[in-house]
Structures are given as C-alpha cells and as structure tokens.
mmCIF file as gemmi writes it, N, C-alpha and C atoms, coordinates in Angstrom:
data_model
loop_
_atom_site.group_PDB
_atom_site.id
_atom_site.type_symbol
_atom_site.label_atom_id
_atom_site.label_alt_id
_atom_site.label_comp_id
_atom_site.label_asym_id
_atom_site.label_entity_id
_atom_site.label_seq_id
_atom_site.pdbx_PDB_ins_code
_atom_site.Cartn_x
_atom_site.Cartn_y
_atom_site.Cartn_z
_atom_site.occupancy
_atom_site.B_iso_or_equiv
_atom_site.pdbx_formal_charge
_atom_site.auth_seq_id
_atom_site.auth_asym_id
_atom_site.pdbx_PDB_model_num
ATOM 1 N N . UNK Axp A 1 ? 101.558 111.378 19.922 1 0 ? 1 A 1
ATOM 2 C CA . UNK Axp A 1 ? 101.868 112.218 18.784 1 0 ? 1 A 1
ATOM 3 C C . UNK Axp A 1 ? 103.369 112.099 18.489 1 0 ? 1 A 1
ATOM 4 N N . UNK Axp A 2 ? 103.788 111.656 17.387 1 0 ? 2 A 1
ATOM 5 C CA . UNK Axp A 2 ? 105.163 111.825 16.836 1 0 ? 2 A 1
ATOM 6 C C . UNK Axp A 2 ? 105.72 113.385 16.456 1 0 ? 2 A 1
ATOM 7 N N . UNK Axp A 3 ? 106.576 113.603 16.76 1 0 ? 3 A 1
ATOM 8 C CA . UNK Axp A 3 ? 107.262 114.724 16.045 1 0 ? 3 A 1
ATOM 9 C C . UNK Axp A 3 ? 108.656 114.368 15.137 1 0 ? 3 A 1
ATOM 10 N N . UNK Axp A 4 ? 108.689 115.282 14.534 1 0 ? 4 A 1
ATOM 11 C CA . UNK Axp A 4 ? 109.932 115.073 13.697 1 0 ? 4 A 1
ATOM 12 C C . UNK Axp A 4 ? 111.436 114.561 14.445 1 0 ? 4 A 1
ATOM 13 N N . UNK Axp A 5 ? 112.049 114.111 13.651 1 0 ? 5 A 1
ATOM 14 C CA . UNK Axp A 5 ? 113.674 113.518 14.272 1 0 ? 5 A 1
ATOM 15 C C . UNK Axp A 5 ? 114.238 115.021 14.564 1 0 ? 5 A 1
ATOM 16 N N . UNK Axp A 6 ? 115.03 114.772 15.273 1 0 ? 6 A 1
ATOM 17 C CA . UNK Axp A 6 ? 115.861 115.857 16.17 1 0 ? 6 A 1
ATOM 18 C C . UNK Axp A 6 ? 117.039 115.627 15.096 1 0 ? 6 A 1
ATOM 19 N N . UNK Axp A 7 ? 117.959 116.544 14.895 1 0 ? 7 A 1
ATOM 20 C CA . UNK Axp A 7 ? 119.401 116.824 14.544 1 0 ? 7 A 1
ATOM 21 C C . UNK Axp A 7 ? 120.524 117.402 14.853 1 0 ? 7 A 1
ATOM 22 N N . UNK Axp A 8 ? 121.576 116.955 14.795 1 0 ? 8 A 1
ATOM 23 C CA . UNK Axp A 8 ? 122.654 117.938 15.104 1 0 ? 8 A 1
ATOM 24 C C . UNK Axp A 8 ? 123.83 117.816 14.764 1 0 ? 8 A 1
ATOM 25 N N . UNK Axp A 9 ? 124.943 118.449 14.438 1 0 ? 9 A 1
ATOM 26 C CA . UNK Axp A 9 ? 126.349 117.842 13.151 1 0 ? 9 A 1
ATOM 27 C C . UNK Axp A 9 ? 127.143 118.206 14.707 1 0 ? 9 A 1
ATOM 28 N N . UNK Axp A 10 ? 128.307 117.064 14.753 1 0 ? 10 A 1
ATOM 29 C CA . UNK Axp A 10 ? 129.142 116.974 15.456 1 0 ? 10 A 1
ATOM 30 C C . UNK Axp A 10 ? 130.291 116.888 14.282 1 0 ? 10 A 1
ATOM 31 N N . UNK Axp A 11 ? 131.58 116.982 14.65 1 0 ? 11 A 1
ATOM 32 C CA . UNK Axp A 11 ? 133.029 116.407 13.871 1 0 ? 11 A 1
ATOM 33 C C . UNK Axp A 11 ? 133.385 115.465 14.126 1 0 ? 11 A 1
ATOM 34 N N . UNK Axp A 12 ? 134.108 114.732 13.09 1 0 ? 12 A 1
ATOM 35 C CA . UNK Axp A 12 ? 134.333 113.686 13.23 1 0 ? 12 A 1
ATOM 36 C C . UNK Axp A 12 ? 134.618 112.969 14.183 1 0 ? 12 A 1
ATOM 37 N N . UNK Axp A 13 ? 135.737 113.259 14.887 1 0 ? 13 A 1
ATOM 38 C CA . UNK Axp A 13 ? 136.238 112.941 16.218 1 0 ? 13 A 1
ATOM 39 C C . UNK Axp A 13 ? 135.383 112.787 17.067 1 0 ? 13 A 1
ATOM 40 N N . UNK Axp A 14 ? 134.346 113.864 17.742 1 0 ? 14 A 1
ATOM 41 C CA . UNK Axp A 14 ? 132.836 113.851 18.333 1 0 ? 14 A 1
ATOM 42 C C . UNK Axp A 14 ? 132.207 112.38 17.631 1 0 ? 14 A 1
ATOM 43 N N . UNK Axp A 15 ? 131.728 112.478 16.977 1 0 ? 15 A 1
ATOM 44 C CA . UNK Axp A 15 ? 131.285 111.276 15.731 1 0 ? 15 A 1
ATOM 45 C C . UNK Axp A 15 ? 131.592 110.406 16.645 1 0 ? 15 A 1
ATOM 46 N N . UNK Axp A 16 ? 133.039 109.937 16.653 1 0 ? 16 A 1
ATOM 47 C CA . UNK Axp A 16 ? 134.141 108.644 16.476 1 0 ? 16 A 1
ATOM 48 C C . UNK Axp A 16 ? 133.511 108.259 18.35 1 0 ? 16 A 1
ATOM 49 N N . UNK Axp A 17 ? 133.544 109.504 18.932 1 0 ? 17 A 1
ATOM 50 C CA . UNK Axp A 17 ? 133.107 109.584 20.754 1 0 ? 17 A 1
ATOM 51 C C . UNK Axp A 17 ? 131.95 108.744 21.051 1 0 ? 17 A 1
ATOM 52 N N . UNK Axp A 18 ? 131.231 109.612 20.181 1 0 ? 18 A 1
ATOM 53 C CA . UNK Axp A 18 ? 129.275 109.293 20.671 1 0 ? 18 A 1
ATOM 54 C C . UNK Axp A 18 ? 129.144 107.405 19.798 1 0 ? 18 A 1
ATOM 55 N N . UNK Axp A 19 ? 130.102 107.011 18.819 1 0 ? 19 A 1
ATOM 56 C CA . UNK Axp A 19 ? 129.523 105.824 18.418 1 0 ? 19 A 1
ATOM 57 C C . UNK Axp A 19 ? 130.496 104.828 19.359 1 0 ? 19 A 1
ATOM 58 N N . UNK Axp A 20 ? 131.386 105.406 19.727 1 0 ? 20 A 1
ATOM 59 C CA . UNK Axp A 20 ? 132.324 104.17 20.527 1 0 ? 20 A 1
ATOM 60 C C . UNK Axp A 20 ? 131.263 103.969 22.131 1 0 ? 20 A 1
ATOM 61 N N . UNK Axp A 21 ? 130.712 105.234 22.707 1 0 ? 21 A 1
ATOM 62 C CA . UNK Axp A 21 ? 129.871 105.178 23.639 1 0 ? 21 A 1
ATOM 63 C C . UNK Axp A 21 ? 128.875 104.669 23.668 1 0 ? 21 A 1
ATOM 64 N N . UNK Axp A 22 ? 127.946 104.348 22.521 1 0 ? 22 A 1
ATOM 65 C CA . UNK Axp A 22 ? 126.643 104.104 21.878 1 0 ? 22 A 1
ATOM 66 C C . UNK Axp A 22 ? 127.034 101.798 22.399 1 0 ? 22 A 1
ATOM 67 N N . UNK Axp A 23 ? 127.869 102.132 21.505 1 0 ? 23 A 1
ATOM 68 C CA . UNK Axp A 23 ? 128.669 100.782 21.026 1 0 ? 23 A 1
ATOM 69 C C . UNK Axp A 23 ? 129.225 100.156 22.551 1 0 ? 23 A 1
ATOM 70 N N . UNK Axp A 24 ? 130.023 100.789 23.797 1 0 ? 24 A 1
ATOM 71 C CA . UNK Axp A 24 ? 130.234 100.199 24.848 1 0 ? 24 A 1
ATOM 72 C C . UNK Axp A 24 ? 128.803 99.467 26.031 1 0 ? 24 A 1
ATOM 73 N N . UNK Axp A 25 ? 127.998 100.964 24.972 1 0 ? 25 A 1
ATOM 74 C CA . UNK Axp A 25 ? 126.326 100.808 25.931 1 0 ? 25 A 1
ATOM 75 C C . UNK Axp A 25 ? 125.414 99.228 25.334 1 0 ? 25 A 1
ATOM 76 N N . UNK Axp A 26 ? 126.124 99.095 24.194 1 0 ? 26 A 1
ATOM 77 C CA . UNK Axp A 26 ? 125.032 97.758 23.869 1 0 ? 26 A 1
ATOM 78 C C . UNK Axp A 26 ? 123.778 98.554 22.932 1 0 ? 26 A 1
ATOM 79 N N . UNK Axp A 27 ? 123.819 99.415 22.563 1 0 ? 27 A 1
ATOM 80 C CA . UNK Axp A 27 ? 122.731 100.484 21.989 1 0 ? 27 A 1
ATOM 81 C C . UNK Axp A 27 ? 123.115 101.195 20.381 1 0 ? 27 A 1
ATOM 82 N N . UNK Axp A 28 ? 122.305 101.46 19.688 1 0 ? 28 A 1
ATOM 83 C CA . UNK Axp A 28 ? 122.549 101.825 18.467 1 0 ? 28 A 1
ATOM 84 C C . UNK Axp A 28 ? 122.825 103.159 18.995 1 0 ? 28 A 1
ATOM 85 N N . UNK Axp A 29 ? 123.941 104.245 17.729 1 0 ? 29 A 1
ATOM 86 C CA . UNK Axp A 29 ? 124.295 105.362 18.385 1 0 ? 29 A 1
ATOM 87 C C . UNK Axp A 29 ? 122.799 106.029 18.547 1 0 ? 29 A 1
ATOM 88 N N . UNK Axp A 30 ? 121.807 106.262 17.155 1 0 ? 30 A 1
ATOM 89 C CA . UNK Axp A 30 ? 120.711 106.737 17.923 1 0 ? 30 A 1
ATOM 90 C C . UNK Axp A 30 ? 119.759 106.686 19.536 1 0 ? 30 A 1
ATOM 91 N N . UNK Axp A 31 ? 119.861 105.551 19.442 1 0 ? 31 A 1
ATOM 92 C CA . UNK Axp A 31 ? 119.296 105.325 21.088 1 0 ? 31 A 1
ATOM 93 C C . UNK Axp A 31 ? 120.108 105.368 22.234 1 0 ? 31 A 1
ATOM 94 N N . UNK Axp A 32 ? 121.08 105.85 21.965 1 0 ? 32 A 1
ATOM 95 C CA . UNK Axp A 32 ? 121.975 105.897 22.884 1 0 ? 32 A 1
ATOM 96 C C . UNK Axp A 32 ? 122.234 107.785 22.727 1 0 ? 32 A 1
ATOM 97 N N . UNK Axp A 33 ? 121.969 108.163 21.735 1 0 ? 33 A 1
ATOM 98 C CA . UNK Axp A 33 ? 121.867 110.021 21.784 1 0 ? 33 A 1
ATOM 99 C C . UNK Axp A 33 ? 120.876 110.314 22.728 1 0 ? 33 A 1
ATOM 100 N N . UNK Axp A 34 ? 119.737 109.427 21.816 1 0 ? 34 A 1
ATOM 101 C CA . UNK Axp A 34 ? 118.053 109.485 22.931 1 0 ? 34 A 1
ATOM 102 C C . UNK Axp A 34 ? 118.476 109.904 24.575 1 0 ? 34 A 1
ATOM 103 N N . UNK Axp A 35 ? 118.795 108.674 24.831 1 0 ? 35 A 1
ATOM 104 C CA . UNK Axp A 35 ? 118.603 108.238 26.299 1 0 ? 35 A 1
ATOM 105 C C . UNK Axp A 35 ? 119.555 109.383 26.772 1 0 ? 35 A 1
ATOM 106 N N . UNK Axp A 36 ? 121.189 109.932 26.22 1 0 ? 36 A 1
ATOM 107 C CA . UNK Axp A 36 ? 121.631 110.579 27.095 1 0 ? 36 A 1
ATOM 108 C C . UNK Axp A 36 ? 120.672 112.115 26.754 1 0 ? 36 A 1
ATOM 109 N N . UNK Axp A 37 ? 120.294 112.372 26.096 1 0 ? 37 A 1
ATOM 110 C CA . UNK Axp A 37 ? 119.908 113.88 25.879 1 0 ? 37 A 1
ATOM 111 C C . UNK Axp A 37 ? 118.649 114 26.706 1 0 ? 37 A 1
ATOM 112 N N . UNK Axp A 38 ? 117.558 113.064 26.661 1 0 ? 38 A 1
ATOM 113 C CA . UNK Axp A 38 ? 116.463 112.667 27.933 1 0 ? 38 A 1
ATOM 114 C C . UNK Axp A 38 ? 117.194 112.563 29.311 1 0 ? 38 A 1
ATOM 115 N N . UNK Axp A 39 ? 118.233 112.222 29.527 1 0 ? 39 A 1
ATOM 116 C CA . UNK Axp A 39 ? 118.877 111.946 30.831 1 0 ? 39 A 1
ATOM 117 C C . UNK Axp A 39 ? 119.348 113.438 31.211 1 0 ? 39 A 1
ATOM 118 N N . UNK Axp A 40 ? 120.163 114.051 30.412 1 0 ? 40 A 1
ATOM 119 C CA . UNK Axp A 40 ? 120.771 115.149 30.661 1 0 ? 40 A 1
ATOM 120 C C . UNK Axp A 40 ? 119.184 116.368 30.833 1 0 ? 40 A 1
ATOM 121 N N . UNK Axp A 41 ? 118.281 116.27 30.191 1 0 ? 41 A 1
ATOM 122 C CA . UNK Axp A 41 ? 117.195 117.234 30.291 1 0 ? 41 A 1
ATOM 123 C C . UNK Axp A 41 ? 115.948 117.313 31.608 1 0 ? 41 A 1
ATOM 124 N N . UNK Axp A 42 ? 116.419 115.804 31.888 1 0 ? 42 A 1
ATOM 125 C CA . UNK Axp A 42 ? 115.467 115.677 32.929 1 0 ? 42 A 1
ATOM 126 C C . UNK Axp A 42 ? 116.092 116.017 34.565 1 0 ? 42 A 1
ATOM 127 N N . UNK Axp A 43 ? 117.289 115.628 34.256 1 0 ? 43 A 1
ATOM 128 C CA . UNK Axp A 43 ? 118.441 116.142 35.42 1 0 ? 43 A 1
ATOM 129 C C . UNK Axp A 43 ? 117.932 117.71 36.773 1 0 ? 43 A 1
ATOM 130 N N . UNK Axp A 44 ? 118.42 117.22 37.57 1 0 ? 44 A 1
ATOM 131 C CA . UNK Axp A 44 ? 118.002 118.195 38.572 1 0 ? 44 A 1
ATOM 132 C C . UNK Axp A 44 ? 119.196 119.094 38.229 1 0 ? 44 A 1
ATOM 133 N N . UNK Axp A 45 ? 119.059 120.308 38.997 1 0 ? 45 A 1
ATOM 134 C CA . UNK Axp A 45 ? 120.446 121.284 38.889 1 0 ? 45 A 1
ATOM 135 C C . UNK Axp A 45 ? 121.251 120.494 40.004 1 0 ? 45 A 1
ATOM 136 N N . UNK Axp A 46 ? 121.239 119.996 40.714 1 0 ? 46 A 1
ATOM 137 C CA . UNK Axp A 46 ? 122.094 119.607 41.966 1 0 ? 46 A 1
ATOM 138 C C . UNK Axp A 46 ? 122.843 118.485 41.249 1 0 ? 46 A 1
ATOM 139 N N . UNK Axp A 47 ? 122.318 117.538 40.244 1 0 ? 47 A 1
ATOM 140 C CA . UNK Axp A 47 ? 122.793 116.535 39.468 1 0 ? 47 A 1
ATOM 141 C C . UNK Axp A 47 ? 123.806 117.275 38.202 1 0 ? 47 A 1
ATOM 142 N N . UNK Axp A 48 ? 123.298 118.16 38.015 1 0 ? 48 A 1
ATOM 143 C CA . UNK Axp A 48 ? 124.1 119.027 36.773 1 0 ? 48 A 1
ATOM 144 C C . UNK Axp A 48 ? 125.013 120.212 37.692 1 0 ? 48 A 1
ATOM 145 N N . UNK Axp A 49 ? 125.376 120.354 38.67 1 0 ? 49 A 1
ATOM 146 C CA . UNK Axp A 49 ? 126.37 121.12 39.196 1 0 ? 49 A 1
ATOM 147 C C . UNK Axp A 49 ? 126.946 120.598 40.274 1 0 ? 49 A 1
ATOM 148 N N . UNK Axp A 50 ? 127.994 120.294 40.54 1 0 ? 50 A 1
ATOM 149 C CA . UNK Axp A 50 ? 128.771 119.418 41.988 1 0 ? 50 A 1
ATOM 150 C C . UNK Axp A 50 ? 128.644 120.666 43.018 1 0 ? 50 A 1
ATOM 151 N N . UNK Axp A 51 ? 128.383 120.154 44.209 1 0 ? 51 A 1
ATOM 152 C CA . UNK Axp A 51 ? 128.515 121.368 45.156 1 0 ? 51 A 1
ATOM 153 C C . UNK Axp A 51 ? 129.924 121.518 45.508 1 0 ? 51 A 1
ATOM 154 N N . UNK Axp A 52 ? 130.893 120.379 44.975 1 0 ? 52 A 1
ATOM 155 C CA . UNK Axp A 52 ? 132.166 120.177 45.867 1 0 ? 52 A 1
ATOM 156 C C . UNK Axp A 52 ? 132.821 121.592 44.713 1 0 ? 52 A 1
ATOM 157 N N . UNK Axp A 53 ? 132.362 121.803 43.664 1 0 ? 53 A 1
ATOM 158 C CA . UNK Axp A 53 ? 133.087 122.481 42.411 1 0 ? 53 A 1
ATOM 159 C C . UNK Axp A 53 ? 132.863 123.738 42.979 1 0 ? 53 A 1
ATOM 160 N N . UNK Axp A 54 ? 131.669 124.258 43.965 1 0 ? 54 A 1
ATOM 161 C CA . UNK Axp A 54 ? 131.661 125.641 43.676 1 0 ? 54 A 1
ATOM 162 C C . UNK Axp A 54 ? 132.452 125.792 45.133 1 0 ? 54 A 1
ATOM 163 N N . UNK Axp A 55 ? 132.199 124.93 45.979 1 0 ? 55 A 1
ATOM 164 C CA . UNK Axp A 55 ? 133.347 124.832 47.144 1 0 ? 55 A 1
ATOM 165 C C . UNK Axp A 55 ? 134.327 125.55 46.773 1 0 ? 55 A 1
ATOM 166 N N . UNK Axp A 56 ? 135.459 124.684 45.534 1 0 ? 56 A 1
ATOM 167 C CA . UNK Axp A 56 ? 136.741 124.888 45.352 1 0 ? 56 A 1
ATOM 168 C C . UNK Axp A 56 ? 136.913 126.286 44.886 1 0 ? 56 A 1
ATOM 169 N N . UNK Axp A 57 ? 136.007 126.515 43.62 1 0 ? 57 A 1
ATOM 170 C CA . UNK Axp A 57 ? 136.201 127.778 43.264 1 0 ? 57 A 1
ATOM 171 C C . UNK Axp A 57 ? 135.938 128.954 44.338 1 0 ? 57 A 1
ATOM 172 N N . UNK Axp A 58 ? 134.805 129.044 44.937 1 0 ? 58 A 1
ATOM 173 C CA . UNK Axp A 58 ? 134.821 129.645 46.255 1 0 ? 58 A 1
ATOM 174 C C . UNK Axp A 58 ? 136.318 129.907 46.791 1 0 ? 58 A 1
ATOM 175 N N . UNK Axp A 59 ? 136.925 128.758 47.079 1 0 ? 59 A 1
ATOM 176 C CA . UNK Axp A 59 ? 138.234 129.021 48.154 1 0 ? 59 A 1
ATOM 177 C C . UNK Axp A 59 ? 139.071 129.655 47.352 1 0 ? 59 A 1
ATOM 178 N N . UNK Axp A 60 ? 138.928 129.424 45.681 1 0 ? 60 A 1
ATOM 179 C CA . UNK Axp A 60 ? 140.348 129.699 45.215 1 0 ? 60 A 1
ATOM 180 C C . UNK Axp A 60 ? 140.048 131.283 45 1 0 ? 60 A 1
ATOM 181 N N . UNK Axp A 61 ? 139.123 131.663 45.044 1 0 ? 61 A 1
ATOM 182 C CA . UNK Axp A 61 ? 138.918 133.315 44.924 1 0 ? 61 A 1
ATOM 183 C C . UNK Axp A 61 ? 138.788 134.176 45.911 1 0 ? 61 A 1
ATOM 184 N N . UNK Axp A 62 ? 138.671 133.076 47.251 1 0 ? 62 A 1
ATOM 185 C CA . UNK Axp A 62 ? 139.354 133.53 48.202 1 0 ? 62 A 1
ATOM 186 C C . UNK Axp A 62 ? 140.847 133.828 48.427 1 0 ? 62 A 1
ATOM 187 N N . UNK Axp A 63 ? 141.403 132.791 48.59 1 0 ? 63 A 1
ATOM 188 C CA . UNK Axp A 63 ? 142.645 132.664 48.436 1 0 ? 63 A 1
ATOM 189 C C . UNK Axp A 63 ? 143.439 133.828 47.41 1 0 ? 63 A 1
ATOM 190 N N . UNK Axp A 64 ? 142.86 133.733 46.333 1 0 ? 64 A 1
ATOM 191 C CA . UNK Axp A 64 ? 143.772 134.983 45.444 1 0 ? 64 A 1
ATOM 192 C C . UNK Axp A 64 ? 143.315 135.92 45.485 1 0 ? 64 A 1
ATOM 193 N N . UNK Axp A 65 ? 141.829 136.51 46.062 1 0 ? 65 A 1
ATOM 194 C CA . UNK Axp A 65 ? 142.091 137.851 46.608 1 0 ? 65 A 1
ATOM 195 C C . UNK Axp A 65 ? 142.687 138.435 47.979 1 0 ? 65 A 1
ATOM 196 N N . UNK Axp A 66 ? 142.641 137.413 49.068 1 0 ? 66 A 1
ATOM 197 C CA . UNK Axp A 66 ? 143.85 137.388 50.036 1 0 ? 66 A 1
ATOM 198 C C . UNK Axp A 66 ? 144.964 137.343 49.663 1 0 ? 66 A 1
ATOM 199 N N . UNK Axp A 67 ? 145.522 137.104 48.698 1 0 ? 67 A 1
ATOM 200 C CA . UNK Axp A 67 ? 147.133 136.962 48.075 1 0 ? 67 A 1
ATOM 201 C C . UNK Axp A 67 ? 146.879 138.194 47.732 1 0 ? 67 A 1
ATOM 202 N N . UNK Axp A 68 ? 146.216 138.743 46.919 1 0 ? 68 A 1
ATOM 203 C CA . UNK Axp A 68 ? 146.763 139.93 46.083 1 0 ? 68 A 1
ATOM 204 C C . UNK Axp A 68 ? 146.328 141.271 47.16 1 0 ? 68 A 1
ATOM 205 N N . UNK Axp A 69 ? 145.417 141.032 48.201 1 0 ? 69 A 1
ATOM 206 C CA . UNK Axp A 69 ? 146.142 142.377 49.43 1 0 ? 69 A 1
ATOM 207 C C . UNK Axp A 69 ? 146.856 142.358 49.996 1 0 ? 69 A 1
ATOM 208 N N . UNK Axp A 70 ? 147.173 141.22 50.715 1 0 ? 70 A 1
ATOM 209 C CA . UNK Axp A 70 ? 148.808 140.969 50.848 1 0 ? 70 A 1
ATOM 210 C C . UNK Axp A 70 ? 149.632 141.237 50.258 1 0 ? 70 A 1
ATOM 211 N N . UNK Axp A 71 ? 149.805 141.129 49.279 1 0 ? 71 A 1
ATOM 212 C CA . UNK Axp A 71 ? 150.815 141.29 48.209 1 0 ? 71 A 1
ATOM 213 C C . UNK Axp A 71 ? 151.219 142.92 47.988 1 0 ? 71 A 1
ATOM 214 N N . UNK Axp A 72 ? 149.629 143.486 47.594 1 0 ? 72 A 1
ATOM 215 C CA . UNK Axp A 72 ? 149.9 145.364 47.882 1 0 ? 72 A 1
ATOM 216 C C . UNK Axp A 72 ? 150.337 146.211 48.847 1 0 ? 72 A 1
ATOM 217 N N . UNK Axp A 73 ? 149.926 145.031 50.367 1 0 ? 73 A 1
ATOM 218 C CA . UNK Axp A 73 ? 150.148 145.892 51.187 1 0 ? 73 A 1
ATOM 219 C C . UNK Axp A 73 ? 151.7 145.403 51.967 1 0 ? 73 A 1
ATOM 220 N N . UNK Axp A 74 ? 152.205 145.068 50.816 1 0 ? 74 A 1
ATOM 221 C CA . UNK Axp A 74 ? 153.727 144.554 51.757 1 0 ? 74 A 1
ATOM 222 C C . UNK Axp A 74 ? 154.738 145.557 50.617 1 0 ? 74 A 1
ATOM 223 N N . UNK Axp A 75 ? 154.162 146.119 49.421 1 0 ? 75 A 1
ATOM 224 C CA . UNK Axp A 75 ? 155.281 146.485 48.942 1 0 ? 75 A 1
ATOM 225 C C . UNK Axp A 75 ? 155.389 148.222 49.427 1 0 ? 75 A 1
C-alpha cells in the first residue's frame, strides 16, 4: 500500500545541509531524507542516547551541588 509523500519546510541554510549530505552520500536529497528518517526511527534508545553523556552530566551535578554546600558552609 502506498501512502502519501511525507513533508516538511526547513531554511535555507538547513536546505543548503541536507542537499550537500544527500550529494556526499551518492543519493538524491529525497532518498537520502528517506533513509536518514527510517534510520533515526528505527534506532534503539541506547543508539539515540550516549551513556558516556549522562555519565558527564551526572558528575557535573554532582560536582556543582558539592561546590555550592561548600561554598554556604564556609561563609
């Protein structure tokens, strides 16, 4: 079963992104929207979130709420 074409307005600049990418891939920009928007949908969460990212943020909200009781309890 076919369904209708998908759409979506980017700016120019965006534009200028997705056809230089399309164009490095060897792929028309359409088939090259295809494949990443199928790629990005089929994606696991472990593929769509780094574990190393929530690591960092983890430490850094450690870190600055250890700074900032320190900080209260020295003045």
């Amino acid at each position: 079963m076919v369904k209708p074409p998908l759409g979506f307005k980017v700016s120019q600049e965006e534009y200028a992104q997705l056809e230089t990418a399309a164009q490095a891939s060897g792929r028309t920009l359409g088939e090259w929207c295809r494949e990443a928007i199928l790629r990005r949908g089929s994606a696991s969460d472990s593929e769509m979130h780094d574990p190393a990212l929530a690591e960092i943020i983890g430490l850094r909200l450690l870190l600055v709420n250890v700074w900032g009781h320190w900080r209260r309890a020295r003045r």
